[in-house]
NULO-296113 format. One record per residue (C-alpha): z, x, y. Coordinates in nm, 2 decimals. Layout:
<nodes>
{Z = Z, X = X, Y = Y}
...
</nodes>
This chain:
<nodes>
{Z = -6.28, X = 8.26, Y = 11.16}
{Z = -6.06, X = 8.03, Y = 11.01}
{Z = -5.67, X = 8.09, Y = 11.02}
{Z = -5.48, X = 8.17, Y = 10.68}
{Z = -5.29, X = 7.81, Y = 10.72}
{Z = -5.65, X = 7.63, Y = 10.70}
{Z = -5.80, X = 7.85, Y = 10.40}
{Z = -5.42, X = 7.70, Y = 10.18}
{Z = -5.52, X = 7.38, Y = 10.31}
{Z = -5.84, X = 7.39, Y = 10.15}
{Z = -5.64, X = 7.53, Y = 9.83}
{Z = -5.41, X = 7.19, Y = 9.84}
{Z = -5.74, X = 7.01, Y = 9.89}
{Z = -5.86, X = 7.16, Y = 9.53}
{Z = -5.51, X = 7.06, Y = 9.41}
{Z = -5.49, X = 6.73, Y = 9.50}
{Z = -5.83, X = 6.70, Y = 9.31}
{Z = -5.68, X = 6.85, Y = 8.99}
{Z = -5.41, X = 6.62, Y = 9.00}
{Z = -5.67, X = 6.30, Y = 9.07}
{Z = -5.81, X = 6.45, Y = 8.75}
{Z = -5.45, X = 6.48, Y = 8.50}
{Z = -5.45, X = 6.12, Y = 8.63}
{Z = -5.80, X = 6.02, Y = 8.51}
{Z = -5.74, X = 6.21, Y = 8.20}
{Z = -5.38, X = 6.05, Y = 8.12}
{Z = -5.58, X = 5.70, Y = 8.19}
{Z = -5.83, X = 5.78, Y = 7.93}
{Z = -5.58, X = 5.87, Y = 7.71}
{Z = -5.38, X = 5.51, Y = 7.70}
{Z = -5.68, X = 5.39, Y = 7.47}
{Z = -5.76, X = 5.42, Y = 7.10}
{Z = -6.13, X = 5.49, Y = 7.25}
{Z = -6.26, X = 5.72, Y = 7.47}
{Z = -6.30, X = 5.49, Y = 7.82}
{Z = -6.62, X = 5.68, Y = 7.93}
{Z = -6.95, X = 5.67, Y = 7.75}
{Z = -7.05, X = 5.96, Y = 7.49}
{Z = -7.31, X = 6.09, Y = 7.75}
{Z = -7.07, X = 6.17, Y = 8.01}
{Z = -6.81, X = 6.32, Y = 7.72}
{Z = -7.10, X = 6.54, Y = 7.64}
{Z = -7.23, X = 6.65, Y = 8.00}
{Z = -7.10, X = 6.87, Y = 8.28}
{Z = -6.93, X = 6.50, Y = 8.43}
{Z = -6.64, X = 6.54, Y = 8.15}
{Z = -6.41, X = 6.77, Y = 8.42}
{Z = -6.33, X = 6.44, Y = 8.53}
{Z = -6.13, X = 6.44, Y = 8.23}
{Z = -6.03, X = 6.81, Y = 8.26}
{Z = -5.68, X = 6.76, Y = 8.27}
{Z = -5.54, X = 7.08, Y = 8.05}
{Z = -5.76, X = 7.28, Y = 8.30}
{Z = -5.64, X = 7.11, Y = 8.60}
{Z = -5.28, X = 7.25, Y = 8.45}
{Z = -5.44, X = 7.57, Y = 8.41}
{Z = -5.58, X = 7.56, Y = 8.77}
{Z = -5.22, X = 7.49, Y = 8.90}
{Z = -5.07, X = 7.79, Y = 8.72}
{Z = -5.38, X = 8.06, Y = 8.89}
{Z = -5.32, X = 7.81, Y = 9.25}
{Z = -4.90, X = 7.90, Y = 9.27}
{Z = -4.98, X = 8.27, Y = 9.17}
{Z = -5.21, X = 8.28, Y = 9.48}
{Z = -5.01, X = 8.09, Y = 9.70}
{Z = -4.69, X = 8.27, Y = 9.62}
{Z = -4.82, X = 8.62, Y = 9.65}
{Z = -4.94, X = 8.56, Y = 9.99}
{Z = -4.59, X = 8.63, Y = 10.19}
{Z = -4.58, X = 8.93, Y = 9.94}
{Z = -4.91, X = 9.08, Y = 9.99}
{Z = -4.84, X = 9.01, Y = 10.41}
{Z = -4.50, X = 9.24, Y = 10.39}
{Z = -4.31, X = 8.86, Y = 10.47}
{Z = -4.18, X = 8.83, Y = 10.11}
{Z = -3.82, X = 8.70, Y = 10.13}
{Z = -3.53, X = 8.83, Y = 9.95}
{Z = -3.46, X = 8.70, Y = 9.57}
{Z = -3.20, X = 8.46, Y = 9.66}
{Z = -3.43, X = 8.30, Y = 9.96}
{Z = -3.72, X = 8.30, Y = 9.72}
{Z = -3.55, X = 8.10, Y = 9.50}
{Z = -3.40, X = 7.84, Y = 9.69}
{Z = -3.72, X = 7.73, Y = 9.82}
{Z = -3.91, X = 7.73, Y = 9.49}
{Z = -3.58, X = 7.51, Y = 9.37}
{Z = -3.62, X = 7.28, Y = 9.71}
{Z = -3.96, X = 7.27, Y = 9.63}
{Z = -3.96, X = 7.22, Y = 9.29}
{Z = -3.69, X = 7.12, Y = 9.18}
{Z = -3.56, X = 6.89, Y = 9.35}
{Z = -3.83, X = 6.65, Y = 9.35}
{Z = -3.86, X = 6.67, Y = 9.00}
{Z = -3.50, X = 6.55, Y = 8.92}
{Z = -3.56, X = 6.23, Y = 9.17}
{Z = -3.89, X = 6.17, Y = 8.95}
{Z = -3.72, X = 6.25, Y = 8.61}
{Z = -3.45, X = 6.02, Y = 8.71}
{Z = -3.69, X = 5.74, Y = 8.78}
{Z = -3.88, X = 5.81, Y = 8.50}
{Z = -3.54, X = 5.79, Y = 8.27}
{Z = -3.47, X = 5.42, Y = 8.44}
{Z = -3.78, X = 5.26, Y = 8.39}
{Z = -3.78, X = 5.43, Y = 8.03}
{Z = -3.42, X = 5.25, Y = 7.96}
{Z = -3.53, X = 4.89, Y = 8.16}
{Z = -3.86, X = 4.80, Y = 8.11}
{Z = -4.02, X = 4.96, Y = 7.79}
{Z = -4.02, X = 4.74, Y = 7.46}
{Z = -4.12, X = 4.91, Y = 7.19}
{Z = -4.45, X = 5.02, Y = 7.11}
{Z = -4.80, X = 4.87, Y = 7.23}
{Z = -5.00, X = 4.85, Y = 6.93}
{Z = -5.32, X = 4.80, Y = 7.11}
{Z = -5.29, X = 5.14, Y = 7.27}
{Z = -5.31, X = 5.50, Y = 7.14}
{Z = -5.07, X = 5.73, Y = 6.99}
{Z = -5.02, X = 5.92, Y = 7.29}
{Z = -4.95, X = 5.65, Y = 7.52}
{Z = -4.66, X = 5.50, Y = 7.28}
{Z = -4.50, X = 5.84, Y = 7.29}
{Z = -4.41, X = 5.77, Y = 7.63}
{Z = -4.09, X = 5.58, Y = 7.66}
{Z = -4.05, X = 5.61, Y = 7.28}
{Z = -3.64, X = 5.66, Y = 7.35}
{Z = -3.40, X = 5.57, Y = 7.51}
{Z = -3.22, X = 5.83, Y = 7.74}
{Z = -2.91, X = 6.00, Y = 7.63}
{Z = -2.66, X = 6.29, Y = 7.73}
{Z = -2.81, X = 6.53, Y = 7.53}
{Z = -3.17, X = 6.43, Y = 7.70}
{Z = -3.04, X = 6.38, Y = 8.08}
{Z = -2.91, X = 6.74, Y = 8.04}
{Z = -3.18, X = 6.90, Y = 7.88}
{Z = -3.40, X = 6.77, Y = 8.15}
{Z = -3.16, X = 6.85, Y = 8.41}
{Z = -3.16, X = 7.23, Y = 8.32}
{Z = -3.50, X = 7.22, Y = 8.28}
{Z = -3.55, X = 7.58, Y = 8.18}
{Z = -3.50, X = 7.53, Y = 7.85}
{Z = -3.75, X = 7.40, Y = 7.54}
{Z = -3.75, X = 7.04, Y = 7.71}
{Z = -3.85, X = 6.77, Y = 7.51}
{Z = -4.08, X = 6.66, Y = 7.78}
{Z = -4.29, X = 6.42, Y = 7.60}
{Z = -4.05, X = 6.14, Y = 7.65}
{Z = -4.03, X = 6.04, Y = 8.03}
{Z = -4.27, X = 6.23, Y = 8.23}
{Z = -4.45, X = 6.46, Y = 8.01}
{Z = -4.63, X = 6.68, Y = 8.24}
{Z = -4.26, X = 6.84, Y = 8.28}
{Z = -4.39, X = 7.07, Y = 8.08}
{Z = -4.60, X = 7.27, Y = 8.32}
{Z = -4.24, X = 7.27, Y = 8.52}
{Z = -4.05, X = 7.40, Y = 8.29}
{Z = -4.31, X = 7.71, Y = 8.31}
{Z = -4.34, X = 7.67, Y = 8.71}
{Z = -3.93, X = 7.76, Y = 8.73}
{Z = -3.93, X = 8.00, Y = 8.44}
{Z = -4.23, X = 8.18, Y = 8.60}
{Z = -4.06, X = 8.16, Y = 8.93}
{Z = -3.75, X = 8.33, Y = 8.84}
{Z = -3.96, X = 8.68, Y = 8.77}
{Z = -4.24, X = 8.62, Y = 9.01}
{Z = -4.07, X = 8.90, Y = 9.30}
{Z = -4.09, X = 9.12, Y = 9.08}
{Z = -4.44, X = 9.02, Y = 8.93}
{Z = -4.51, X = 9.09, Y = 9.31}
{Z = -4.34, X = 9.39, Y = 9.35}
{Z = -4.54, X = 9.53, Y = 9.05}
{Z = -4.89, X = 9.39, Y = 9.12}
{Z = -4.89, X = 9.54, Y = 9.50}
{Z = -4.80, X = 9.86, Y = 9.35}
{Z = -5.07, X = 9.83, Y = 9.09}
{Z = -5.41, X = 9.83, Y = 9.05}
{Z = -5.65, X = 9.58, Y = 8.92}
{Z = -5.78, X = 9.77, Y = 8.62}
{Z = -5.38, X = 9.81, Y = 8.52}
{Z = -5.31, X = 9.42, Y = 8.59}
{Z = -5.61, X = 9.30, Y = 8.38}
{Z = -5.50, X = 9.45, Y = 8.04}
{Z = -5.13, X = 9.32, Y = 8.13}
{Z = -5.25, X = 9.03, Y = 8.13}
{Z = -5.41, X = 9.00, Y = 7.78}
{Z = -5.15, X = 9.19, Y = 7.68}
{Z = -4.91, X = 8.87, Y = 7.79}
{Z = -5.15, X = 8.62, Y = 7.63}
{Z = -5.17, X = 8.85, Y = 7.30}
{Z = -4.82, X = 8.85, Y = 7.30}
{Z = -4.76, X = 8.46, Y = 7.34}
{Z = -5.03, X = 8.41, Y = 7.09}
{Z = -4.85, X = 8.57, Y = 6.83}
{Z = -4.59, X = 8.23, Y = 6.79}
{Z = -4.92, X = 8.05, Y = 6.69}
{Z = -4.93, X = 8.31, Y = 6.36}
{Z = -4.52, X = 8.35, Y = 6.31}
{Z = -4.40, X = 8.05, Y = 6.45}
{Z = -4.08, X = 8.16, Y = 6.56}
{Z = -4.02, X = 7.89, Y = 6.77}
{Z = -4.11, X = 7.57, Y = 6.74}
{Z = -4.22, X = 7.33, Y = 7.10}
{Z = -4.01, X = 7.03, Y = 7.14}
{Z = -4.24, X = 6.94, Y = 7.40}
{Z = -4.63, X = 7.04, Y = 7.49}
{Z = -4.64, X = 7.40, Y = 7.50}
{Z = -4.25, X = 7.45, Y = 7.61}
{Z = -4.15, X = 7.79, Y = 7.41}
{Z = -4.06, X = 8.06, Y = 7.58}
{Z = -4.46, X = 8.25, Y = 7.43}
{Z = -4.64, X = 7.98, Y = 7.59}
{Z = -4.44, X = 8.14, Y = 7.90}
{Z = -4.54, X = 8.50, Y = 7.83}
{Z = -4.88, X = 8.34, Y = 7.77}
{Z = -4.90, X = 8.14, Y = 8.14}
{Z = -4.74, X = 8.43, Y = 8.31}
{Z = -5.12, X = 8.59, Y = 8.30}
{Z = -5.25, X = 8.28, Y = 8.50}
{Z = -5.01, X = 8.39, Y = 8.77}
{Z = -5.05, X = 8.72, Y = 8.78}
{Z = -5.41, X = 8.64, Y = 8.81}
{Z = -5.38, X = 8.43, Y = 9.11}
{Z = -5.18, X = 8.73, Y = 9.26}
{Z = -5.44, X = 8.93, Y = 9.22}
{Z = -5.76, X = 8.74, Y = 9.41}
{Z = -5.47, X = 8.69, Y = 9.67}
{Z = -5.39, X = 9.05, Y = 9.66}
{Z = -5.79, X = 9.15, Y = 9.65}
{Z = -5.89, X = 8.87, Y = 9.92}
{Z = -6.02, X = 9.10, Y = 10.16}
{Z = -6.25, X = 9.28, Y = 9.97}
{Z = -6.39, X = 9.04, Y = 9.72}
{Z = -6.55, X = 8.81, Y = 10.01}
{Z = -6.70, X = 9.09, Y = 10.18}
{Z = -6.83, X = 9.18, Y = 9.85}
{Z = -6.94, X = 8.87, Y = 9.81}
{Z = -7.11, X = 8.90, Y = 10.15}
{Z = -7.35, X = 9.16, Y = 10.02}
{Z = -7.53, X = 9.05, Y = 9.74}
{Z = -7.80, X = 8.82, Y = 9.78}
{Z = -7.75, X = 8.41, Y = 9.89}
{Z = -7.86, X = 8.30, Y = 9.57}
{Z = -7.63, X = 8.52, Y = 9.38}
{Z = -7.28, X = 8.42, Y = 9.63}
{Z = -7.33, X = 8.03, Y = 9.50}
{Z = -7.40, X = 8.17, Y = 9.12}
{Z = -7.01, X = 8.23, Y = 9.18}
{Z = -6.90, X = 7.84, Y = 9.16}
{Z = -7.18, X = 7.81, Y = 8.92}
{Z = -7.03, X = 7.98, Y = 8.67}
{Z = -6.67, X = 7.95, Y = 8.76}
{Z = -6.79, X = 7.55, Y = 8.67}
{Z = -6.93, X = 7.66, Y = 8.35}
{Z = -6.63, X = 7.89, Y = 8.24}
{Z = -6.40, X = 7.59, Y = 8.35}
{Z = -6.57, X = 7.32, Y = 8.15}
{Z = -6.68, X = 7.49, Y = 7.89}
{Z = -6.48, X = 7.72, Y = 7.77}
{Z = -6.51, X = 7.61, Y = 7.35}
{Z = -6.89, X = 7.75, Y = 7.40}
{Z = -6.68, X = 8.09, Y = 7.40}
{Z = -6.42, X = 8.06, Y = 7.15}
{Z = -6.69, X = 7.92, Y = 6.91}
{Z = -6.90, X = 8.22, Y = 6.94}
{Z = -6.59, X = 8.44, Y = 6.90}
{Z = -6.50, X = 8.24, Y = 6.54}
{Z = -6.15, X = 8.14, Y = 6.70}
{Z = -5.93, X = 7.82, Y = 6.56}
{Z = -5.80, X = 7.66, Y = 6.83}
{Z = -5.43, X = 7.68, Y = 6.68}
{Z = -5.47, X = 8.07, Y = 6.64}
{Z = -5.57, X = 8.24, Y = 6.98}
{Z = -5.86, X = 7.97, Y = 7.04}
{Z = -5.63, X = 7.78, Y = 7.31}
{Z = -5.48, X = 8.08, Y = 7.43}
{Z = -5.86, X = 8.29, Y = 7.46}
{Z = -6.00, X = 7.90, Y = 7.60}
{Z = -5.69, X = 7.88, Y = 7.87}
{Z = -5.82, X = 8.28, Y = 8.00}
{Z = -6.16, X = 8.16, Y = 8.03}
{Z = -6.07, X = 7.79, Y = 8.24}
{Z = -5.83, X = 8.09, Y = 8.46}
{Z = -6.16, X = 8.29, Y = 8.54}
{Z = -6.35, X = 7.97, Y = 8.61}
{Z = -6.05, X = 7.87, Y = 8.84}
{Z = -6.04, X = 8.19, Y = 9.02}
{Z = -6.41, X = 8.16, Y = 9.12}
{Z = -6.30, X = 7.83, Y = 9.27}
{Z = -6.04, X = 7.96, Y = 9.47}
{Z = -6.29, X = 8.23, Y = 9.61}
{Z = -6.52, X = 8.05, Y = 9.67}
{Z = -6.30, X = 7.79, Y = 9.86}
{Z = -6.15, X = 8.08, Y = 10.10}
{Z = -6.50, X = 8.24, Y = 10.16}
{Z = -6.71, X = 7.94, Y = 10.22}
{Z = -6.79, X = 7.77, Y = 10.51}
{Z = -6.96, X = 7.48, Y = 10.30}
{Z = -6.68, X = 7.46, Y = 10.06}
{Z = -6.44, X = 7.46, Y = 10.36}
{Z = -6.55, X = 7.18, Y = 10.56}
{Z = -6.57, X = 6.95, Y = 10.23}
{Z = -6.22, X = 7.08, Y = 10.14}
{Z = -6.08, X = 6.99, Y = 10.47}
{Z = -6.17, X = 6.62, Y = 10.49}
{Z = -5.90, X = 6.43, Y = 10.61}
{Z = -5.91, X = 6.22, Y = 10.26}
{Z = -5.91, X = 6.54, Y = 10.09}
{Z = -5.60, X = 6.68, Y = 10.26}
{Z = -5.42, X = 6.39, Y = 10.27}
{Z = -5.47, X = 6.42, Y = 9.84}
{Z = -5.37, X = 6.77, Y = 9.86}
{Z = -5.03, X = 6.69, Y = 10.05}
{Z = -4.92, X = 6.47, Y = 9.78}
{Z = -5.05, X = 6.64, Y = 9.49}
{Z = -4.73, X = 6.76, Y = 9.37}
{Z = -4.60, X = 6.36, Y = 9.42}
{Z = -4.87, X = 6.25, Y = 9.25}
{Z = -4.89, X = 6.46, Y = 8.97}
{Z = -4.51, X = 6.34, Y = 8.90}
{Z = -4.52, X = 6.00, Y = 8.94}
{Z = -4.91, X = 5.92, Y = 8.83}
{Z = -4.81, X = 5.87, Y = 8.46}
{Z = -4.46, X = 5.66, Y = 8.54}
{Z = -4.67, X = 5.41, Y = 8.73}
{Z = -4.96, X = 5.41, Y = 8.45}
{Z = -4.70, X = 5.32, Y = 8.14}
{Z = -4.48, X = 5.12, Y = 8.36}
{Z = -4.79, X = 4.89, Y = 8.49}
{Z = -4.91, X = 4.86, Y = 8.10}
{Z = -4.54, X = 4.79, Y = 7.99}
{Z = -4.53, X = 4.50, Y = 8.25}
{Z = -4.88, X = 4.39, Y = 8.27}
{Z = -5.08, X = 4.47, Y = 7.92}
{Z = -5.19, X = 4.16, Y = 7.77}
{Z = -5.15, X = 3.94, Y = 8.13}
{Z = -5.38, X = 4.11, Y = 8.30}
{Z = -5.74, X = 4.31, Y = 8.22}
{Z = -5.72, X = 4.66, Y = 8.14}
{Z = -5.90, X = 4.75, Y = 8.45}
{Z = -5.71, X = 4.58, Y = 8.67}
{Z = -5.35, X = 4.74, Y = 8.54}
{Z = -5.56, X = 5.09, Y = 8.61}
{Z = -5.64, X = 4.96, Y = 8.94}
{Z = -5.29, X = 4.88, Y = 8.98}
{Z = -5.14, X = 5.17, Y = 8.84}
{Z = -5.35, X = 5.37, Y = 9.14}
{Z = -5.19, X = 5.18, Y = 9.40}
{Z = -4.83, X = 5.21, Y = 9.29}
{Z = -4.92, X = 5.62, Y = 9.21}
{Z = -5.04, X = 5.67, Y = 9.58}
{Z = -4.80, X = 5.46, Y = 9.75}
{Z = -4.51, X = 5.56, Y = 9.54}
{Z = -4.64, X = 5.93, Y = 9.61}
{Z = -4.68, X = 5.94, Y = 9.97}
{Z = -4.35, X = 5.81, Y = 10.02}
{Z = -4.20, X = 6.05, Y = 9.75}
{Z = -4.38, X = 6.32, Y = 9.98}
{Z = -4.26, X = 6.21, Y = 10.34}
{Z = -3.92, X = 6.11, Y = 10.24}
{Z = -3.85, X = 6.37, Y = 9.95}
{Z = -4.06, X = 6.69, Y = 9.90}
{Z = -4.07, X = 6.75, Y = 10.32}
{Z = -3.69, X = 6.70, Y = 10.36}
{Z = -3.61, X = 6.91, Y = 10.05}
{Z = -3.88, X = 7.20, Y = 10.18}
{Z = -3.74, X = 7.22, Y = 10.54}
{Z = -3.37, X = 7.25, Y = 10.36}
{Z = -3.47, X = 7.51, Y = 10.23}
{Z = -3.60, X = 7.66, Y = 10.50}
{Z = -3.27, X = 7.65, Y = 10.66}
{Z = -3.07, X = 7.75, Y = 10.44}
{Z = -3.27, X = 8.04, Y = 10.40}
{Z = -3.34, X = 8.07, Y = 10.76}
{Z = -3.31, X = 8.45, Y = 10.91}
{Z = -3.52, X = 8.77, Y = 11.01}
{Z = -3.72, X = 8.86, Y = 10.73}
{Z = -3.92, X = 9.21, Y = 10.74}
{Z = -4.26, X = 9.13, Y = 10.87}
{Z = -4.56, X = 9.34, Y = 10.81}
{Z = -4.91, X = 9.32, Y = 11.04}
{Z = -5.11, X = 9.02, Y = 10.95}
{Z = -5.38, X = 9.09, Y = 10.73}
{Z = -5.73, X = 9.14, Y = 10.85}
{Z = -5.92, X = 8.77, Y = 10.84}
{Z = -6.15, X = 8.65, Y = 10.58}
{Z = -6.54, X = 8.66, Y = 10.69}
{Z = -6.72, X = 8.32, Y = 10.60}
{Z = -7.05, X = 8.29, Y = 10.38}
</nodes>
C-alpha cells in the first residue's frame, strides 16, 4: 500500500502536466494560425491544447487536496487555514505579478502585428496605481488580462479559499446525494450573470458568479476526497475491463465536452460554458481516482521527471506566459518562431524551479510556523487498496 503523501504526489504529477498544457495552449495562441495541423485539432491529441480544462482540473485538484486534513479530523483553525493558503498562494503570486508589471513597463513596445489578438493583449498598458492595487488585493474583479492573465483562476483560488472551512464543515456533515444538487444549484446560480449581466468581467471570468459557478469544482473535489475509501473498493469489484473504462471516459468527458452541450441545444454564452466546465469536472474527477487507485497510473505518475513537473507547477503556471511574451518582445523578428518557443521553455523552467526553491518553499514553511501548534488529530484513515 502506498502512503497518503505518495498518492498527492501523483496528484502534483497530473498538475504539473496541466500546467505543461496552459503552456502549450498559451503558445498556440501567440499566432494568427492554429500551430498544430487540422488533424490533431480534430482528434483526441487536441488536450494538448486543453488549457481552459487544465484550469478546470486545478479547481477539482485544490478541492481534493484541501479537504484531506478535514476529512482526517487535522483541519486547522480559520485563522491557520488561511495563512497558509495566503503563504502558499499568495505570496508567490505578488513576486510573479511584480515581475510581470516590470517587464510589462521595460521591455514591451507596442503591439506585434504579426501575432494574434490575444497575444498583443498582454502588455497592452502600462502599470499604474490603480492597477498595482487592484492586483495587489487581488480579490476583487481584477483586470487580469494585462500582466499575467491566468491571475484569474487566483483571484477564484483566494475567494474560494476564504469559505472553503466551512465548505468542509458542511460536506463532512452531508451526504453525496445533498452535495450533488448544491452543486448545480451553484453553477445555475452563476449562470444566471450570462442572461442578466449584472456584472460585467474586467478580466477572464473574474465576477463574483463565475465564483459561485467554480465553487462546485471544489466542492466536487471534496467529495472524491471525502468518498476515497469507498469508491476504489468499488472500483475493485466490477470487472478489469470496466475499472480502465473509468479514465476512458473521464478522457472523453474531459476533451469533449461540446459533444454534450450540442446535443443539449446550449450557446456557449448561455449555460453552454458553464454545463461544458461540469462535464471537463467529471472527466477530471475520474482522473484523480483513477490516479489514487492505480498501480499503473501510479508508477507513471511518480517518475522522477514527472514529480519534478509537479513541484513547480504552481511556478510554472505563473511565470510560463511572462517568459513566452517577454522572449517574443525581445526576440520576434531576430530569431525563428521555433526557436523563441524553445527559448521561452528554458527561461519558464529555470525561472520556475528557482521561483519554487527560493520562493514558494520559504513562503510554505513560514507559514507553517507561524501557524505552528497542537492541532486536534483524528485516526488516520484506513489506506487505499490498489487496482
Amino acid at each position: 500500500m502506498k502512503s497518503l503523501s505518495n498518492r498527492i504526489e501523483q496528484l502534483d504529477s497530473i498538475r504539473g502536466l496541466a500546467a505543461l498544457i496552459v503552456f502549450i495552449h498559451h503558445a498556440n495562441l501567440v499566432t494568427k494560425k492554429s500551430l498544430f495541423p487540422h488533424w490533431v485539432l480534430d482528434s483526441p491529441l487536441k488536450v494538448v491544447i486543453s488549457g481552459h480544462a487544465s484550469v478546470i482540473l486545478f479547481f477539482v485538484l485544490s478541492g481534493f487536496v484541501l479537504f484531506l486534513p478535514f476529512g482526517a479530523g487535522k483541519g486547522n483553525l480559520y485563522h491557520h487555514f488561511i495563512v497558509k493558503r495566503i503563504m502558499r498562494i499568495y505570496v508567490p503570486y505578488l513576486v510573479a505579478i511584480g515581475t510581470a508589471m516590470l517587464l510589462a513597463a521595460t521591455i514591451a513596445h507596442g503591439p506585434i502585428k504579426a501575432l494574434s489578438a490575444w497575444f498583443n493583449r498582454s502588455w497592452d498598458t502600462k502599470p499604474t496605481s490603480g492597477l498595482f492595487w487592484e492586483h495587489i488585493t487581488l480579490l476583487g474583479n481584477v483586470h487580469s488580462s494585462h500582466f499575467d492573465n491566468v491571475i484569474w483562476s487566483l483571484v477564484q483560488e483566494m475567494r474560494i479559499s476564504l469559505i472553503f472551512p466551512l465548505l468542509a464543515w458542511l460536506i463532512l456533515r452531508g451526504r453525496w446525494w445533498m452535495m450533488v444538487p448544491a452543486m448545480l444549484i451553484l453553477s445555475a446560480t452563476g449562470g444566471l450573470n450570462d442572461i442578466y449581466h449584472w456584472q460585467k468581467s474586467n478580466g477572464f471570468h473574474t465576477t463574483y458568479f463565475d465564483t459561485i459557478h467554480y465553487t462546485s469544482m471544489f466542492i466536487l473535489g471534496a467529495m472524491l476526497a471525502k468518498y476515497k475509501d469507498r469508491i476504489v473498493p468499488a472500483l475493485l469489484r466490477i470487472p478489469v475491463w470496466l475499472r480502465w473504462a473509468v479514465p476512458v471516459a473521464g478522457f472523453w468527458l474531459y476533451v469533449y465536452p461540446n459533444v454534450i452541450t450540442k446535443a443539449l441545444g446550449l450557446k456557449p454564452a448561455v449555460y453552454g460554458q458553464i454545463v461544458q466546465d461540469l462535464i471537463i469536472s467529471a472527466g477530471a474527477g475520474a482522473f484523480i481516482v483513477f490516479a489514487i487507485a492505480s498501480v499503473a497510473a501510479a508508477k507513471v505518475l511518480q517518475l522522477r521527471p514527472l514529480t519534478f513537473l509537479g513541484k513547480i507547477s504552481y511556478s510554472l503556471y505563473l511565470y510560463h506566459l511572462l517568459a513566452l511574451v517577454g522572449m517574443l518582445h525581445l526576440f520576434y523578428g531576430k530569431l525563428p518562431i521555433w526557436q523563441i518557443y524553445s527559448l521561452a521553455f528554458v527561461v519558464a523552467m529555470v525561472v520556475s524551479t528557482l521561483s519554487y526553491y527560493f520562493i514558494e518553499k520559504p513562503a510554505i514553511r513560514l507559514g507553517k510556523y507561524w501557524t505552528r501548534g497542537k492541532a486536534h488529530i483524528a485516526p488516520e484513515s484506513s489506506s487505499i487498496p490498489r487496482l
